[in-house]
N, C-alpha and C positions, 0 to 999 in steps of 0.2 A: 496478617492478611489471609482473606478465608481463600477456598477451591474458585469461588467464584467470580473474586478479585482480578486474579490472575489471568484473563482471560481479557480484560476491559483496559480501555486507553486510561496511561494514569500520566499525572501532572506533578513537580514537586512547588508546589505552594510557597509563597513567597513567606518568611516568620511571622512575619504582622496579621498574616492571616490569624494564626491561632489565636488572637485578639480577640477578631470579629466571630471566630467559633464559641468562646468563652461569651461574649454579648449574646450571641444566638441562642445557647443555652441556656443562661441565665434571663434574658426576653420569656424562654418558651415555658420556665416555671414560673416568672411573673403571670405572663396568661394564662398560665393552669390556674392560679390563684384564685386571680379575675374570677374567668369561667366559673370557678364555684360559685365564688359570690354572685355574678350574675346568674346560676342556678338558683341559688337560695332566694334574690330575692324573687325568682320568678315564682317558684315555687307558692312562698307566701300570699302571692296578689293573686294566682289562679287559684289560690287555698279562699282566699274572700271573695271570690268572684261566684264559686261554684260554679252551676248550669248557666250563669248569666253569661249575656257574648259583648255585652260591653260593661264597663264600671265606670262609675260618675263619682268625682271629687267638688263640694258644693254645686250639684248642680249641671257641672260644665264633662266633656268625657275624656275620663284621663285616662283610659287603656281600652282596647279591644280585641277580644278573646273570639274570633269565628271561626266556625268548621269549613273546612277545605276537601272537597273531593277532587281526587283525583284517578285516573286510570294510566296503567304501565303496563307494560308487555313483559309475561313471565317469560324470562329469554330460555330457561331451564326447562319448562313446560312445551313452549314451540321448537326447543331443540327435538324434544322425545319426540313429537306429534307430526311435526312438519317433515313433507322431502328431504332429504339432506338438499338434493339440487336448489331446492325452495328456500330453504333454510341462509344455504351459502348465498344465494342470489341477492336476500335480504338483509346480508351480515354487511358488516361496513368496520374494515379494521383500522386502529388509529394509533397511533404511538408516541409517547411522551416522555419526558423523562422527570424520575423521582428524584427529588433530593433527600437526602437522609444526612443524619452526622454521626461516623462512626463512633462506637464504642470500646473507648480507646483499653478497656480493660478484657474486652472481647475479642477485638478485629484486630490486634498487633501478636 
């Protein structure tokens, strides 16, 4: 248990949890997997598509490649530039919580 554990509401977990920890894990490297794979093949089809924004299979459109603009507010930039008074007035805090799964070779 790290400095910062200690600090925070803890729970003793029922055993069968460590189950559903072991699915979780084992889930979350099956989806790494995936995710490559559905890199690679994405990879491939915008590799035959090049500049085009859509791509046609006999004729008919089997994928579509468009460009997307968008605009976002550099929040780092209007910290420098702006009021603070301006700044905070415009801020908006939110709070959630992370789940993570320790590392039982690290965090014990």
């Amino acid at each position: 248990m790290n400095a910062f554990d200690k600090e925070k509401p803890k729970v003793d977990l029922p055993l069968d949890t460590a189950a559903w920890i072991t699915l979780y894990r084992k889930t979350q490297a099956d989806i790494k997997a995936l995710e490559e794979k559905l890199e690679q093949a994405k990879s491939k089809i915008q590799e035959s598509m090049g500049e085009s924004e859509v791509g046609l299979i006999d004729g008919r459109v089997a994928v579509r490649w468009t460009k997307v603009t968008t605009t976002r507010l550099d929040v780092a930039k209007a910290k420098e530039v702006l009021d603070p008074a301006i700044y905070a007035f415009l801020s908006r805090e939110s709070t959630s919580r992370r789940f993570t799964l320790a590392d039982p070779d690290v965090d014990n």
